[in-house]
N, C-alpha and C positions, 0 to 999 in steps of 0.2 A: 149678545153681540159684543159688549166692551172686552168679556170674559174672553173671546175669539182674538178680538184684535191686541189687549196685553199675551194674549199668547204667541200672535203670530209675529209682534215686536219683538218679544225674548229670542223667538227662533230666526227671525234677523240677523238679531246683534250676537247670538253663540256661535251663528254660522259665518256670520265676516270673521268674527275673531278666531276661527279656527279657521278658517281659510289663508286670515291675514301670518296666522303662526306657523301652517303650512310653508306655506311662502315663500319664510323665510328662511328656509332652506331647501327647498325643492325649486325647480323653475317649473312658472305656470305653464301647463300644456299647450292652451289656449284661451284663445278671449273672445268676447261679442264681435270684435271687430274681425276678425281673420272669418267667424263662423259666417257674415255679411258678406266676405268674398266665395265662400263656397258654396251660397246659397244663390249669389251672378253668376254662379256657372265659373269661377278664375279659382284655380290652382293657391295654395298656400305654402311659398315655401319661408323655411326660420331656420335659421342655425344656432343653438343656445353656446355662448361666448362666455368663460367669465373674464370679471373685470380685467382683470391681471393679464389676458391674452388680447385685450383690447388697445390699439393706440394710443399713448397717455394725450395727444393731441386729438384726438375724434372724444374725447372726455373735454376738454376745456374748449372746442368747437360748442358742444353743446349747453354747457356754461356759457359760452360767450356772447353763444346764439338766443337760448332758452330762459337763462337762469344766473344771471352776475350775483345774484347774492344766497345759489345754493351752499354754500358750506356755511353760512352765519344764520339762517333763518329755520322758523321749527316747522315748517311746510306752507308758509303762506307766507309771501310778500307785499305785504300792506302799501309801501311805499308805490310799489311797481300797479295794485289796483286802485291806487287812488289816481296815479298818471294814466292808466287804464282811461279811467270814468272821467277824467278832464277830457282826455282825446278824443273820446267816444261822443262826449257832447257838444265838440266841435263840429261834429259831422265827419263824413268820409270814408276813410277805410275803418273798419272796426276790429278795434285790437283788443284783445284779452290778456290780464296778468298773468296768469297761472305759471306756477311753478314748476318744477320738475317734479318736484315730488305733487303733485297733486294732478299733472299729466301721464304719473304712473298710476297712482289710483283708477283717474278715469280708463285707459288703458288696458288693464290686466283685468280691474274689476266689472267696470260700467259698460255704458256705450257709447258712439258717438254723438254731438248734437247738442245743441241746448234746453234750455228752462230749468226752472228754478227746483226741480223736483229733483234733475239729475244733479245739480250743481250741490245740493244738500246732502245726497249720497256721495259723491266726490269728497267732498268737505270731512265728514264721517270717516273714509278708510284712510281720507291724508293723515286728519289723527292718528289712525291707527297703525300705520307703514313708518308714522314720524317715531312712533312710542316703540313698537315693538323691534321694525329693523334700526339697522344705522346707515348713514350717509352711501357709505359705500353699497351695501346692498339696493337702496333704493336705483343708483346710479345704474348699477350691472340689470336691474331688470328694468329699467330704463333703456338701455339702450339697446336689449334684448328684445323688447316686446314691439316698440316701436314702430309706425308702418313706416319702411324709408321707400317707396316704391308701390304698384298696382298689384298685390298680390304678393310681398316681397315684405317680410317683417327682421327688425334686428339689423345692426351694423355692419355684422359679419355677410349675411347676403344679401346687402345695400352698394357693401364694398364689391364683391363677387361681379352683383348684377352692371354694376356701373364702370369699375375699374381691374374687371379680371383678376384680381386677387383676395388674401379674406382683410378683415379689418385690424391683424396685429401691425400692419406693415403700412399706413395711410402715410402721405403725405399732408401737412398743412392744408394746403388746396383741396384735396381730395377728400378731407374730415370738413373741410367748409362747405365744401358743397352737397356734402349728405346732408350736414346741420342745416341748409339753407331748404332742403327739401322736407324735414322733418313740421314745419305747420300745417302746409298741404301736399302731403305724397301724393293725391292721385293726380294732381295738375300740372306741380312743376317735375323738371328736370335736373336730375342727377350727375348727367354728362351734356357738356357741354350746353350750360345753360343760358338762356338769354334775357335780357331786359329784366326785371326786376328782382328774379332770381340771383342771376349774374351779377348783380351790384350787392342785394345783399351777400354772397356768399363771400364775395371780396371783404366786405367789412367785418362778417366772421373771422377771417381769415385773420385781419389784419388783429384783433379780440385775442386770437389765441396768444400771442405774445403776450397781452393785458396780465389774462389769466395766469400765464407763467410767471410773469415780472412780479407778480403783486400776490401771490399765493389765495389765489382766490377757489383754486381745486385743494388747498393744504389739506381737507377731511379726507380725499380720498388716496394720501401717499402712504 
């Protein structure tokens, strides 16, 4: 029995790490999360984007929205889950830290949902996305993988679906209000959004200047 289970641990950890190495240079085909839309019966569509065709403001939306201290930290923000767990134990709405890079992890690799089991596996390949890719890769399949929308994965047909066009050409407003969609795609709205979407995408909005002023995307120029 133990014999079984170091072996089924080795083929684990050789198969994340070649998946993680894959990766990084290939775009993931797909994830748990799109195969959950095809399994309701809804369509998957994705347009793979790299960074460099992406709007450099739909990147510091998502910084601004996601992640203020993705260019400084090595995939976890301690600072952001210690404010997490104060907030949490006030009661109320329940916020989680996570970072970018550890919401591509779950993402590409995992699935969605909590407990401590998956949260251990998340933890595992953010190591490993931190060590093997860099900054910029994680961001590009970031915002590739992404659900921005009911069926609708990636910037580029987040933009498409909401604002007629692909995602090289965002406006400010337009990059906030995708990033304002990205914690729950399947409930808020993308266009023309209202009550607490609507307020946060504004304060995205207003972030993206942050980001620019204060070189807070500097990893990915």
């Amino acid at each position: 029995m133990v014999g079984w289970l170091v072996k089924l641990v080795v083929a684990f950890v050789l198969l994340s790490l070649l998946l993680v190495l894959v990766f990084r240079f290939v775009p993931p085909p797909f994830t748990l999360t799109m195969l959950g839309d095809v399994f309701a019966g809804r369509s998957v569509t994705k347009t793979w984007k790299p960074l460099s065709a992406i709007d450099p403001d739909m990147v510091r939306a998502a910084i601004g929205g996601e992640d203020s201290r993705f260019c400084t930290h090595s995939g976890f923000d301690y600072q952001a889950i210690g404010a997490a767990v104060v907030r949490n134990a006030k009661g109320g709405r329940i916020r989680g830290g996570s970072t970018i890079s550890q919401q591509t992890a779950k993402n590409v690799f995992l699935w969605q949902g909590g407990g401590y089991f998956r949260k251990g596996l998340e933890a595992w390949f953010t190591l490993l996305i931190e060590t093997a890719w860099d900054k910029r890769r994680i961001m590009e399949v970031y915002l590739n993988v992404a659900e921005t929308g009911i069926g609708t994965y990636g910037v580029e047909q987040g933009a498409r679906r909401y604002f007629k066009h692909g995602a090289g050409t965002l406006s400010e407003r337009e990059a906030a209000q995708i990033a304002a969609v990205l914690p729950l795609p399947k409930k808020r709205a993308g266009v023309s959004p209202t009550g607490f979407t609507r307020r946060y995408a504004r304060s995205i909005q207003s972030r993206i200047g942050v980001v620019r002023r204060e070189g807070l995307d500097s990893c990915l120029r």
